[in-house]
PDB file of N, CA, C and O in Angstrom:
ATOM      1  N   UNK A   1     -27.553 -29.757  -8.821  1.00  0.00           N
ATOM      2  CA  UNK A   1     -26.457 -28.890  -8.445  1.00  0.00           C
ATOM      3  C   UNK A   1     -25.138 -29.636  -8.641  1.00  0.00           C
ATOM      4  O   UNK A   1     -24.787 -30.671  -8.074  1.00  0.00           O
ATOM      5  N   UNK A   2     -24.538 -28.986  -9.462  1.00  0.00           N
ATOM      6  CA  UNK A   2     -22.862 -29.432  -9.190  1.00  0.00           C
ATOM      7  C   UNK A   2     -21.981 -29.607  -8.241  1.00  0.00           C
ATOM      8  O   UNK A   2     -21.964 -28.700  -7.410  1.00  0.00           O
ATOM      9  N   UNK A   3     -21.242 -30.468  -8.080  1.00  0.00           N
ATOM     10  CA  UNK A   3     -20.465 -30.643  -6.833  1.00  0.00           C
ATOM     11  C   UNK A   3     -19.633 -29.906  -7.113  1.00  0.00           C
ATOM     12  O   UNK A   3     -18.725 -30.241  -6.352  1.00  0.00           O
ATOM     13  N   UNK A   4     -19.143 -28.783  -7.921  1.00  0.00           N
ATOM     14  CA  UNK A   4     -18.294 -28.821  -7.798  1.00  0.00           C
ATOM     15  C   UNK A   4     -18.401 -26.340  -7.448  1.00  0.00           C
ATOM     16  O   UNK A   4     -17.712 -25.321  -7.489  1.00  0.00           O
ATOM     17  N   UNK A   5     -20.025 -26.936  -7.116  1.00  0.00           N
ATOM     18  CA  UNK A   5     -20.635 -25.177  -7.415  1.00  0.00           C
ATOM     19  C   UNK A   5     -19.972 -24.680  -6.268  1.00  0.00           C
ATOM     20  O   UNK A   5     -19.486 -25.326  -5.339  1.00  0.00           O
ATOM     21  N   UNK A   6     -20.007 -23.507  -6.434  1.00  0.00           N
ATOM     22  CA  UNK A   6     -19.248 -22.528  -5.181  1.00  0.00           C
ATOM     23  C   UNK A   6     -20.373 -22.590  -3.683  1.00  0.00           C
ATOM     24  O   UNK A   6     -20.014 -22.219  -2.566  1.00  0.00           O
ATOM     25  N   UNK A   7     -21.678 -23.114  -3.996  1.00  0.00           N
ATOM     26  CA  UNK A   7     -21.995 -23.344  -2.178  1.00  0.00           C
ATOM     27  C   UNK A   7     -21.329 -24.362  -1.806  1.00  0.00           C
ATOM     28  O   UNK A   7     -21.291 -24.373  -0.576  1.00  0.00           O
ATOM     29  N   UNK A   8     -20.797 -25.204  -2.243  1.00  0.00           N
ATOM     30  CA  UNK A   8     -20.508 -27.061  -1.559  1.00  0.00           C
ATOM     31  C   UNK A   8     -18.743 -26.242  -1.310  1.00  0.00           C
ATOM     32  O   UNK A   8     -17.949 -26.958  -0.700  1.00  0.00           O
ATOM     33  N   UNK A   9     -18.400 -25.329  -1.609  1.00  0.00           N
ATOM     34  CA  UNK A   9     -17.463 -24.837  -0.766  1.00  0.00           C
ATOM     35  C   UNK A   9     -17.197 -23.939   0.463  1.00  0.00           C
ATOM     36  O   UNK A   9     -17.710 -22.823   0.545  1.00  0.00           O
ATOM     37  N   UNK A  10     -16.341 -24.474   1.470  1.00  0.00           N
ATOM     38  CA  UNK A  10     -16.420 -23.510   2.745  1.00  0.00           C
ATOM     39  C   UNK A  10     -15.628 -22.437   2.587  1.00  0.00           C
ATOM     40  O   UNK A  10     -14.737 -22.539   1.745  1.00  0.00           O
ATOM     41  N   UNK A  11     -15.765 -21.108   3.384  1.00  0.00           N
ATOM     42  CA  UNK A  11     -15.346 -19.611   3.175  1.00  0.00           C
ATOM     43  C   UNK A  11     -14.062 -20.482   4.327  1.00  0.00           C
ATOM     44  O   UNK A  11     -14.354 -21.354   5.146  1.00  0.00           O
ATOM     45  N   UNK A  12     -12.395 -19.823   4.016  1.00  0.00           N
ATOM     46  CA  UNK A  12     -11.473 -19.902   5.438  1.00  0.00           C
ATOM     47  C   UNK A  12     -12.220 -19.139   6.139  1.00  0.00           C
ATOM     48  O   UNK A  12     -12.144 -19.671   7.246  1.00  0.00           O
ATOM     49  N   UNK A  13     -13.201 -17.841   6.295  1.00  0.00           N
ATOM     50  CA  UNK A  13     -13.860 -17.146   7.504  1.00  0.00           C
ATOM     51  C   UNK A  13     -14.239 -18.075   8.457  1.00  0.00           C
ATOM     52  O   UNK A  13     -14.050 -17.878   9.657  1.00  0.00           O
ATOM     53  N   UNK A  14     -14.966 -19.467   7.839  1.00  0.00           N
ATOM     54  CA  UNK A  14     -15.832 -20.415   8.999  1.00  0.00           C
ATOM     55  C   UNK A  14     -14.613 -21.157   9.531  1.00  0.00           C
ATOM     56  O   UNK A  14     -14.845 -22.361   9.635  1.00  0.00           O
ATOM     57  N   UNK A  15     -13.294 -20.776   9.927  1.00  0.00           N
ATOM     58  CA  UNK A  15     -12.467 -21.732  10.464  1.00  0.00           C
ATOM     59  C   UNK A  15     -11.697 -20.811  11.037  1.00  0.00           C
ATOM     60  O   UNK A  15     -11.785 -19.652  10.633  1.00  0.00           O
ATOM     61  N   UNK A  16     -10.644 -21.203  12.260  1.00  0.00           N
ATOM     62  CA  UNK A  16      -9.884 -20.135  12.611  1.00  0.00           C
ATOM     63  C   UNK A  16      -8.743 -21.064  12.695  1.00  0.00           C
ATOM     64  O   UNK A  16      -8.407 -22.184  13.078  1.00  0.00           O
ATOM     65  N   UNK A  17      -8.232 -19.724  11.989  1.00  0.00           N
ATOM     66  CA  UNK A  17      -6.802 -20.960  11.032  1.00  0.00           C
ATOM     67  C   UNK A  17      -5.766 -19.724  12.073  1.00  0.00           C
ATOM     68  O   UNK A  17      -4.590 -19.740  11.708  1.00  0.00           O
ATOM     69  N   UNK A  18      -5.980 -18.969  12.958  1.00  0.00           N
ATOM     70  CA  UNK A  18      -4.884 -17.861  14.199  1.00  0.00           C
ATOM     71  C   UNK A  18      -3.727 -19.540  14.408  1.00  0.00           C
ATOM     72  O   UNK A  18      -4.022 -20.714  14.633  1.00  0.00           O
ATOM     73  N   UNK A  19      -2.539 -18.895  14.212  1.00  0.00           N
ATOM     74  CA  UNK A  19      -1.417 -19.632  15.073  1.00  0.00           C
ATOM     75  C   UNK A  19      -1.123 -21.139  13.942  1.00  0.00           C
ATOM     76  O   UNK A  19      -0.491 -22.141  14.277  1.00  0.00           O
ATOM     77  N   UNK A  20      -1.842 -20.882  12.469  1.00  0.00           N
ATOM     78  CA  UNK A  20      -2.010 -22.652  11.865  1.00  0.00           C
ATOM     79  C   UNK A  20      -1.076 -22.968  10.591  1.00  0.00           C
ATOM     80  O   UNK A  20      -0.986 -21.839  10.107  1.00  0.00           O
ATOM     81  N   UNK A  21      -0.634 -23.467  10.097  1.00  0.00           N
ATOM     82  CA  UNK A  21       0.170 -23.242   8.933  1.00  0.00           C
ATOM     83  C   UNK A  21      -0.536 -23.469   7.852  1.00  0.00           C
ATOM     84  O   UNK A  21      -1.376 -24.367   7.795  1.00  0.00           O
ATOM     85  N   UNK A  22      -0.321 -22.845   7.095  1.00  0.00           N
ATOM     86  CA  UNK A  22      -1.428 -22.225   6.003  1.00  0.00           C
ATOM     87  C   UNK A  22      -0.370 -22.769   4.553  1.00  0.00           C
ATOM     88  O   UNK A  22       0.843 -22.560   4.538  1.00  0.00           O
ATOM     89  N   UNK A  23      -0.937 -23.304   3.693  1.00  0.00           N
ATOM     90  CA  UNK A  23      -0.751 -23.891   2.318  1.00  0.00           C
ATOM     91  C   UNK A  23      -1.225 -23.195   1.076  1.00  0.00           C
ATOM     92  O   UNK A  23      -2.122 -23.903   0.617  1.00  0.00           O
ATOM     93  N   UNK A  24      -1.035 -22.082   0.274  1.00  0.00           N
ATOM     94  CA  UNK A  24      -1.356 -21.197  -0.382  1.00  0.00           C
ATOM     95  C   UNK A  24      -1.046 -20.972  -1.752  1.00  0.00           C
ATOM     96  O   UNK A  24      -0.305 -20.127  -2.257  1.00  0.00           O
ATOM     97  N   UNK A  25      -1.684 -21.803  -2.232  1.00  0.00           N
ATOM     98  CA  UNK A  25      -1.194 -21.487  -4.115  1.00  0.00           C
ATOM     99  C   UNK A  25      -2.003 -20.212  -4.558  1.00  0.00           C
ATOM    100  O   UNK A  25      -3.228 -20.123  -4.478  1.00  0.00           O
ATOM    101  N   UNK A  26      -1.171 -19.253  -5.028  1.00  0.00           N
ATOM    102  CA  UNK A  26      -1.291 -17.914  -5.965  1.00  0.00           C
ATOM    103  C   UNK A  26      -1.000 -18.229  -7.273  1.00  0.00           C
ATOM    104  O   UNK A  26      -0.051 -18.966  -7.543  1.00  0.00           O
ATOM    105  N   UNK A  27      -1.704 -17.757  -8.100  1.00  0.00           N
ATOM    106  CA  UNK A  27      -1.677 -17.392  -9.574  1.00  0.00           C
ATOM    107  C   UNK A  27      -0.986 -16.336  -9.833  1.00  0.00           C
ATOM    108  O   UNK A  27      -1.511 -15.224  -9.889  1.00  0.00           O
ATOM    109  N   UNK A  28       0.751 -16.622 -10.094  1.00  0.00           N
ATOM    110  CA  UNK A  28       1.686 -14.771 -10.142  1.00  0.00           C
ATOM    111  C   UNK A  28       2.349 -14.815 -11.672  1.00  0.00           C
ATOM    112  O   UNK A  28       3.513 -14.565 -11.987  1.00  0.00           O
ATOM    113  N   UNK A  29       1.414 -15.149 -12.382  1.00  0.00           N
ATOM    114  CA  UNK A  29       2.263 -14.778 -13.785  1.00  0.00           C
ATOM    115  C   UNK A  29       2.502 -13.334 -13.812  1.00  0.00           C
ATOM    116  O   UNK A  29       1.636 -12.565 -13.395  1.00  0.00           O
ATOM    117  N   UNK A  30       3.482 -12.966 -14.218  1.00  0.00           N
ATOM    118  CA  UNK A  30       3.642 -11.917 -14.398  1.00  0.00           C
ATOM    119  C   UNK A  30       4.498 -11.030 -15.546  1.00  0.00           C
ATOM    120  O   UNK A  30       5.640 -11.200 -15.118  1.00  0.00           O
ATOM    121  N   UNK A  31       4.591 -10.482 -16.325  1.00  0.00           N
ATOM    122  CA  UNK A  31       4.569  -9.521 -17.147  1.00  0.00           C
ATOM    123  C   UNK A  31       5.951  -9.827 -17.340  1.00  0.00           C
ATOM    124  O   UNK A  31       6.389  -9.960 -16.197  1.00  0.00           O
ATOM    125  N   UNK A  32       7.311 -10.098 -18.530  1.00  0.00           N
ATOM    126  CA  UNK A  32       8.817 -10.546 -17.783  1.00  0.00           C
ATOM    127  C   UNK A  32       9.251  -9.322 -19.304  1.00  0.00           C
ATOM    128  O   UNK A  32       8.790  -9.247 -20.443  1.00  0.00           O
ATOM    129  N   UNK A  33      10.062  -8.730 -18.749  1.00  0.00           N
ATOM    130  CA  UNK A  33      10.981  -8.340 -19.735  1.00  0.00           C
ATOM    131  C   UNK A  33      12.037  -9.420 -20.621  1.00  0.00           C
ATOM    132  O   UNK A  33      12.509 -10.457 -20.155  1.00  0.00           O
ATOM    133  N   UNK A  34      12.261  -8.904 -21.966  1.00  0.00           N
ATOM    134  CA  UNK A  34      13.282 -10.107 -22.527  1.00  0.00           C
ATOM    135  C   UNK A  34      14.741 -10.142 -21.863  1.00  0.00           C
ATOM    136  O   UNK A  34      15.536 -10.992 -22.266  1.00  0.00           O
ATOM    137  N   UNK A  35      15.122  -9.223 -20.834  1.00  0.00           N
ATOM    138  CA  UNK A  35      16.137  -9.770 -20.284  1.00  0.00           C
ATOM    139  C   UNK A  35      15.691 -10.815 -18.787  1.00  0.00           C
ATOM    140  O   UNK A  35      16.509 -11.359 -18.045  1.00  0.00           O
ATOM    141  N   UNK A  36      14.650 -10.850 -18.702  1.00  0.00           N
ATOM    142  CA  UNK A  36      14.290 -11.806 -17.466  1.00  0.00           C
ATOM    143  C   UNK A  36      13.667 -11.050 -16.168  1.00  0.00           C
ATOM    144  O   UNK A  36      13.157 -11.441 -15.118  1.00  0.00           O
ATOM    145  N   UNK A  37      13.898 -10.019 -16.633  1.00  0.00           N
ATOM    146  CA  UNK A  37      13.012  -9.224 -15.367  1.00  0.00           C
ATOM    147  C   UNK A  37      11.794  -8.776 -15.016  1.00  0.00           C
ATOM    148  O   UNK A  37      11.308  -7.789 -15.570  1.00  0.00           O
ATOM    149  N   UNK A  38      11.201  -9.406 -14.116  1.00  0.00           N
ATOM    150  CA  UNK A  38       9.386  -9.089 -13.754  1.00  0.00           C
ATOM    151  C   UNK A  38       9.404  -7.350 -14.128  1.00  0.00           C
ATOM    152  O   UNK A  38      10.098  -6.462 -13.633  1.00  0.00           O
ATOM    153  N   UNK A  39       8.480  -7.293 -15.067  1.00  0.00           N
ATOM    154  CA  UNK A  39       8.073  -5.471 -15.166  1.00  0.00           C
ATOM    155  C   UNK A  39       7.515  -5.051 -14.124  1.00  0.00           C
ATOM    156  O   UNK A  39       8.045  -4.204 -13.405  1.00  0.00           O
ATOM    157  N   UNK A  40       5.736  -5.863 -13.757  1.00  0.00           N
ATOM    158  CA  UNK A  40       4.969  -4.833 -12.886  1.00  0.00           C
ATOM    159  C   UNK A  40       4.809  -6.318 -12.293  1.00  0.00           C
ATOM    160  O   UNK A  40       4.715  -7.420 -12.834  1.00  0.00           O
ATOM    161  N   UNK A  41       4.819  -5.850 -10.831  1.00  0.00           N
ATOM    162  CA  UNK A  41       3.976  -6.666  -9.636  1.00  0.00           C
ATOM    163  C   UNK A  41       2.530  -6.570  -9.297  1.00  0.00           C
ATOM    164  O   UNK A  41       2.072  -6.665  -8.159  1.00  0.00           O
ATOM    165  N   UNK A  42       2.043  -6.427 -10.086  1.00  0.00           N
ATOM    166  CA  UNK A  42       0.439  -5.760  -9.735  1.00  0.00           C
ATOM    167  C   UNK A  42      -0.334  -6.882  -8.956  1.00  0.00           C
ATOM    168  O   UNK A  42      -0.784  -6.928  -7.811  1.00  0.00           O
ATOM    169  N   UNK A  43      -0.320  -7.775 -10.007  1.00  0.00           N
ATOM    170  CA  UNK A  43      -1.041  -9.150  -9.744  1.00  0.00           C
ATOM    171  C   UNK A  43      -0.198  -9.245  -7.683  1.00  0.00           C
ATOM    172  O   UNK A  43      -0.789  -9.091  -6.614  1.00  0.00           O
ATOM    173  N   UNK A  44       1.060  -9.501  -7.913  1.00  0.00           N
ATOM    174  CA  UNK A  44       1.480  -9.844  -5.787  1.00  0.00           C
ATOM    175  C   UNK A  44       1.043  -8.558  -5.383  1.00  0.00           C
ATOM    176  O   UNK A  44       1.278  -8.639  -4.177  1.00  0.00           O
ATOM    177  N   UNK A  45       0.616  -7.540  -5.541  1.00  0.00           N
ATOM    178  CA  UNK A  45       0.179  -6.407  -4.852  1.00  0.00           C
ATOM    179  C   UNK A  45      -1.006  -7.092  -4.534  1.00  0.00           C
ATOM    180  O   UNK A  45      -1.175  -7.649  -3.450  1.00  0.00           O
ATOM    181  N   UNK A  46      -2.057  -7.064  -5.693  1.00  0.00           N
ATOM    182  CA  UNK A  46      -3.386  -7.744  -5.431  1.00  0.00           C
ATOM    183  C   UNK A  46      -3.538  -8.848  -4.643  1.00  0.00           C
ATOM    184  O   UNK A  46      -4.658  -9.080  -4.187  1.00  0.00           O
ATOM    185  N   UNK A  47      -2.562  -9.622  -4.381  1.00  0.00           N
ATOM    186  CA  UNK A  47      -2.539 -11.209  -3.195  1.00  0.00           C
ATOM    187  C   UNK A  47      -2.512 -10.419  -1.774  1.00  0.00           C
ATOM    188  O   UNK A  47      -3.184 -10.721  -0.788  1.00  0.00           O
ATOM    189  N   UNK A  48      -1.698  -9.469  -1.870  1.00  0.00           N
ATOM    190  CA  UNK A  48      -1.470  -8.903  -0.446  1.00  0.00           C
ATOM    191  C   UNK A  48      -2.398  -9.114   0.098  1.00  0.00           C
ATOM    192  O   UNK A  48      -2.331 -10.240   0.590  1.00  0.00           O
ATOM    193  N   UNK A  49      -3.643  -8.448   0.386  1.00  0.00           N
ATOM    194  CA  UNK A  49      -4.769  -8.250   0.793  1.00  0.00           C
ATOM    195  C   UNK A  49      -5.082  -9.907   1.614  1.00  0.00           C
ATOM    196  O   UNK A  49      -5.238 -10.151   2.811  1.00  0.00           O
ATOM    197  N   UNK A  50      -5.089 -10.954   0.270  1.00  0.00           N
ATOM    198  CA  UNK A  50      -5.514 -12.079   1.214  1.00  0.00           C
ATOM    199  C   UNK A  50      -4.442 -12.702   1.830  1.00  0.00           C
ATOM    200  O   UNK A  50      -4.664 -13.671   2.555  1.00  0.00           O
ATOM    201  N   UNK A  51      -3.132 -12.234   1.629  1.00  0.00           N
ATOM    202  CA  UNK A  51      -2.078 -12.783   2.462  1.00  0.00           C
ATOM    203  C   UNK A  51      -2.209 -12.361   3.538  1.00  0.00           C
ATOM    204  O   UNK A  51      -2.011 -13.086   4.512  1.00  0.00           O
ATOM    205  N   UNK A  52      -2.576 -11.085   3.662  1.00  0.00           N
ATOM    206  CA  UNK A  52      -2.243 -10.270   5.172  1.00  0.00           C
ATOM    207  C   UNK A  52      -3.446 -10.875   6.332  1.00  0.00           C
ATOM    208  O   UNK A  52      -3.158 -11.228   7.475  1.00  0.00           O
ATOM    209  N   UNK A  53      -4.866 -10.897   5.725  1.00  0.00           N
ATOM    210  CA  UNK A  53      -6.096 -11.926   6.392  1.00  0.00           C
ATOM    211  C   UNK A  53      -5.115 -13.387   7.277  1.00  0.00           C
ATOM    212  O   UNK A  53      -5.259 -13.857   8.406  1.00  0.00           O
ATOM    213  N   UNK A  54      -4.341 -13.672   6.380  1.00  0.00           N
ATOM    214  CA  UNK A  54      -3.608 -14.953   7.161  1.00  0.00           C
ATOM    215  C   UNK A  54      -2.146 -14.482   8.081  1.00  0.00           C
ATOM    216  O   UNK A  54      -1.090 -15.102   8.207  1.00  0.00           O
ATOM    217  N   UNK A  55      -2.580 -13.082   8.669  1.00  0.00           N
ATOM    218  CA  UNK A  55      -0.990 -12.535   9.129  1.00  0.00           C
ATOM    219  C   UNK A  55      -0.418 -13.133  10.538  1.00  0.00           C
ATOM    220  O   UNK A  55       0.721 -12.939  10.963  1.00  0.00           O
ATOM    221  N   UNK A  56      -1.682 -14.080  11.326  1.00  0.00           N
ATOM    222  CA  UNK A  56      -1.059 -14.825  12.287  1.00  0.00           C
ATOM    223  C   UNK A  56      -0.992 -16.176  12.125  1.00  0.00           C
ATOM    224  O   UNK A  56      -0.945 -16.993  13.046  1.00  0.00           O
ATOM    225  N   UNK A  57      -0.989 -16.374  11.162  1.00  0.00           N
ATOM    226  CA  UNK A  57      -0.545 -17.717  10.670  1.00  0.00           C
ATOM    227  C   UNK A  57       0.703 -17.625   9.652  1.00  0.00           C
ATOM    228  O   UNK A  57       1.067 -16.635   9.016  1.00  0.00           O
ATOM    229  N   UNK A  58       1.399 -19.235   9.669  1.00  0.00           N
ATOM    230  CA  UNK A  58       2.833 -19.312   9.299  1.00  0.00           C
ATOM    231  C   UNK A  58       2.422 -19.807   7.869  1.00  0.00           C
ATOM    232  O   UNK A  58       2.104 -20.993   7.779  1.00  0.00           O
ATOM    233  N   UNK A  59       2.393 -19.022   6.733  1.00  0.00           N
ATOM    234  CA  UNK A  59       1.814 -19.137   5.412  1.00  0.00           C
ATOM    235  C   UNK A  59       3.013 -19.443   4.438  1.00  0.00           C
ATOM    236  O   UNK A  59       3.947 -18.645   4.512  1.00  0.00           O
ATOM    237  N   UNK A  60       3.150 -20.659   3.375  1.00  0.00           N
ATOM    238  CA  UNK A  60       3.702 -21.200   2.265  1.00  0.00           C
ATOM    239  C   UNK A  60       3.024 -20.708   1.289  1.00  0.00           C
ATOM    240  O   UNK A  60       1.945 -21.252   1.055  1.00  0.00           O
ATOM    241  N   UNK A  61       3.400 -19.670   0.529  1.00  0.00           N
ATOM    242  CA  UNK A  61       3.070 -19.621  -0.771  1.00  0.00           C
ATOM    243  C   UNK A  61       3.488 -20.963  -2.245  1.00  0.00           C
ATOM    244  O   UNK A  61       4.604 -21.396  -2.534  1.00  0.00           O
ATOM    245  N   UNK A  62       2.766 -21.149  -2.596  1.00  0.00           N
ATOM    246  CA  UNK A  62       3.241 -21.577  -3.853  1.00  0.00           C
ATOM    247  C   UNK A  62       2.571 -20.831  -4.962  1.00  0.00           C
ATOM    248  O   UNK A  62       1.461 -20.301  -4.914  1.00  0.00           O
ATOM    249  N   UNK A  63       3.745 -20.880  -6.378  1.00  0.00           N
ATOM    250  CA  UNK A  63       3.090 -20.907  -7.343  1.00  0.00           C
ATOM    251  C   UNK A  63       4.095 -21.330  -8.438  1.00  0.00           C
ATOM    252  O   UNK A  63       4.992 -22.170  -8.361  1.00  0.00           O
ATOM    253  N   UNK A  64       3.663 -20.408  -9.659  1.00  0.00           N
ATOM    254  CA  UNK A  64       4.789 -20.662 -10.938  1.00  0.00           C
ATOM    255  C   UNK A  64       4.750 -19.475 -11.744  1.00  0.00           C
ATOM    256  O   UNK A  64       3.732 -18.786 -11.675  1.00  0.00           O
ATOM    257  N   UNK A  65       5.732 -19.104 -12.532  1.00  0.00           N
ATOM    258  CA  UNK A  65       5.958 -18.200 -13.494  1.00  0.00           C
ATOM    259  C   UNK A  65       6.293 -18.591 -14.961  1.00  0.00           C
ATOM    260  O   UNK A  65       7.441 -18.712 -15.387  1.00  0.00           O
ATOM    261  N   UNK A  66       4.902 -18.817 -15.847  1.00  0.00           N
ATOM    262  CA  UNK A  66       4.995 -19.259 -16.944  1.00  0.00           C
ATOM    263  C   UNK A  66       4.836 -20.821 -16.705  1.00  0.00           C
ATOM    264  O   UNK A  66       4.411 -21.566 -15.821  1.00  0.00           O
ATOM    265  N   UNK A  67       5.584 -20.945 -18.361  1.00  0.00           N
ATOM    266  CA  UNK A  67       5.864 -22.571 -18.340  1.00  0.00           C
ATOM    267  C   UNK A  67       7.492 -23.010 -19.062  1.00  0.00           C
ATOM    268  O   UNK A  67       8.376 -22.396 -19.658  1.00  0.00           O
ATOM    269  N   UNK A  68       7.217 -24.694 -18.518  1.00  0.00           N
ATOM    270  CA  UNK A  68       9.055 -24.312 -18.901  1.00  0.00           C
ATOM    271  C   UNK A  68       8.887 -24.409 -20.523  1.00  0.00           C
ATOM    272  O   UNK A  68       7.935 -24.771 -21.215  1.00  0.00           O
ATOM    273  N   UNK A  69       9.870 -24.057 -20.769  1.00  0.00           N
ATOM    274  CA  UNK A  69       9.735 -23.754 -22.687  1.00  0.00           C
ATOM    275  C   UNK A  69       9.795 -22.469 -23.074  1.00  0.00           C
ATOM    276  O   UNK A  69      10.549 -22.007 -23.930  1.00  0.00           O
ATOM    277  N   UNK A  70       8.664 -21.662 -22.172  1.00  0.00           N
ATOM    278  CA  UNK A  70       8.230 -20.467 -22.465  1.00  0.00           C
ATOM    279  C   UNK A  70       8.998 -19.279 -22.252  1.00  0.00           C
ATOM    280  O   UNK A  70       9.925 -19.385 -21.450  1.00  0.00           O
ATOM    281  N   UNK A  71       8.822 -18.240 -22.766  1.00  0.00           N
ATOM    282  CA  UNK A  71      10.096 -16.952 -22.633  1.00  0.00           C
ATOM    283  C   UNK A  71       9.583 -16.741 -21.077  1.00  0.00           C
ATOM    284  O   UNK A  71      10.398 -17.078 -20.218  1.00  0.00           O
ATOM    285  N   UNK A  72       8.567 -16.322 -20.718  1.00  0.00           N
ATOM    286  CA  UNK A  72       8.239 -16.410 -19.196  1.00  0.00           C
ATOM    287  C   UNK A  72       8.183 -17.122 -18.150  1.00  0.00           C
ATOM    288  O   UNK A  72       7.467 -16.763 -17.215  1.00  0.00           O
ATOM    289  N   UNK A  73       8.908 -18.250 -18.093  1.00  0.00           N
ATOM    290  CA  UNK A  73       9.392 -19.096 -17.434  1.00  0.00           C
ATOM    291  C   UNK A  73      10.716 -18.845 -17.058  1.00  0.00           C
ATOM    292  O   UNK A  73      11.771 -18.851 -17.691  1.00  0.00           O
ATOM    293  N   UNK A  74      10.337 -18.549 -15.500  1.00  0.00           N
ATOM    294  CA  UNK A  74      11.783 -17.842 -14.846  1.00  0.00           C
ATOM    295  C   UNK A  74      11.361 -18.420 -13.146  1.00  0.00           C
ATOM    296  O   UNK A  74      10.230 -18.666 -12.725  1.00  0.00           O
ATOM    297  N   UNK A  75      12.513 -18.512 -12.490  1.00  0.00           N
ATOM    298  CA  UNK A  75      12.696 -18.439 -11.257  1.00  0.00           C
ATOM    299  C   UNK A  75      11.778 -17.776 -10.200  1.00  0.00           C
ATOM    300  O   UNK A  75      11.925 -16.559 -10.312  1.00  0.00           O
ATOM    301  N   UNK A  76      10.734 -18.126  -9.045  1.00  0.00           N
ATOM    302  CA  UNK A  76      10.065 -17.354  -8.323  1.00  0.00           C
ATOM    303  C   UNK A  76      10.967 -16.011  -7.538  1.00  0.00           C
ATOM    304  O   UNK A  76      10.524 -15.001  -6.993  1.00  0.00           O
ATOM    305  N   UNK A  77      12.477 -16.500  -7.751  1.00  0.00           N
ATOM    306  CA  UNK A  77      13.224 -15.266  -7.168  1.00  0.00           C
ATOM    307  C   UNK A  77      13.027 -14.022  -6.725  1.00  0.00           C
ATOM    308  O   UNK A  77      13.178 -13.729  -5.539  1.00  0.00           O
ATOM    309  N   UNK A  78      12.591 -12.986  -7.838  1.00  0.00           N
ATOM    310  CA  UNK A  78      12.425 -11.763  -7.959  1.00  0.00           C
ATOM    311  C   UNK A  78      10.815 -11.523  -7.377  1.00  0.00           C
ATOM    312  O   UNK A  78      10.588 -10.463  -6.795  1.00  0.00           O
ATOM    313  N   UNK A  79      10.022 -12.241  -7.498  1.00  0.00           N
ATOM    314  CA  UNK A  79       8.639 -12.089  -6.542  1.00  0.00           C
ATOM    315  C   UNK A  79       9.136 -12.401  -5.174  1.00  0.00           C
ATOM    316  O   UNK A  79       9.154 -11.374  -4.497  1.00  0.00           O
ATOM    317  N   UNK A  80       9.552 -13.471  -4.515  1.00  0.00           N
ATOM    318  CA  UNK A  80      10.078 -13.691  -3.506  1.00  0.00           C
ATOM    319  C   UNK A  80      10.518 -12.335  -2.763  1.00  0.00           C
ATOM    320  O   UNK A  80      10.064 -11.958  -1.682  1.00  0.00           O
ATOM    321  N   UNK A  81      11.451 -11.693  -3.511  1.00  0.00           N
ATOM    322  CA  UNK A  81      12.392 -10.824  -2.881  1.00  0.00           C
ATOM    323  C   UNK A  81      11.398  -9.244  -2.370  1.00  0.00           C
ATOM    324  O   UNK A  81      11.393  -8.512  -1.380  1.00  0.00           O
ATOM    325  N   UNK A  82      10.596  -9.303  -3.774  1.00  0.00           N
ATOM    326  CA  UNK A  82       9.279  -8.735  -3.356  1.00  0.00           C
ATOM    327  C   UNK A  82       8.551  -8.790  -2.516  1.00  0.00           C
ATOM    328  O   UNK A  82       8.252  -7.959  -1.658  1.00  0.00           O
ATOM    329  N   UNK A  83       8.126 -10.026  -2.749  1.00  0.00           N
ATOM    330  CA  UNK A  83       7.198 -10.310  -0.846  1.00  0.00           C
ATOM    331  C   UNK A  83       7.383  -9.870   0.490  1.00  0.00           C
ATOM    332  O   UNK A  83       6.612  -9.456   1.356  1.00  0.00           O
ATOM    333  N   UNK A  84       9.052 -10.138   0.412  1.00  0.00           N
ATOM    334  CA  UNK A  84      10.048 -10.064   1.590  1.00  0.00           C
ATOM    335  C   UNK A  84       9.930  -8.706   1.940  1.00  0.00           C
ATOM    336  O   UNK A  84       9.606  -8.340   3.070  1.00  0.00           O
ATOM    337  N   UNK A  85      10.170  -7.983   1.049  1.00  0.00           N
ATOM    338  CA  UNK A  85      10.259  -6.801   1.121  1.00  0.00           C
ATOM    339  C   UNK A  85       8.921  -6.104   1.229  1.00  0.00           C
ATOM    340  O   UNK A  85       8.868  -4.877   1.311  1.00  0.00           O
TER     341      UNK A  85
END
């Protein structure tokens, strides 16, 4: 068996992370128009779900949009403002 197989990992269910600060990298590439603007949020719609599981805990998202170089490489800004909202 691989160490690295999905049993030798624990579910967050077996822990109670209520009241804990939570460290959270998302995968939010997302779709950018050529003037710089995210088209569709689908993909942060789809996080919701496991963001909200962590809704009594004080949760840090991280992630990235694109790469630098790339036409999709932009500012987390406009997801941010999303979230918020």
């Amino acid at each position: 068996m691989s160490i690295l197989s999905p049993s030798n990992f624990r579910s967050y269910r077996e822990y109670n992370l209520e009241n804990k600060k939570l460290l959270v990298r998302i995968d939010i590439n997302l779709p950018i128009s050529r003037d710089g603007k995210v088209e569709s949020f689908y993909k942060v719609r789809k996080y919701m779900k496991t963001i909200d599981v962590f809704s009594d805990s004080a949760i840090v998202l991280i992630s990235h949009q694109g790469r630098v170089g790339d036409d999709n490489f932009i500012s987390l800004e406009q997801h941010g403002e999303y979230l918020y909202n």
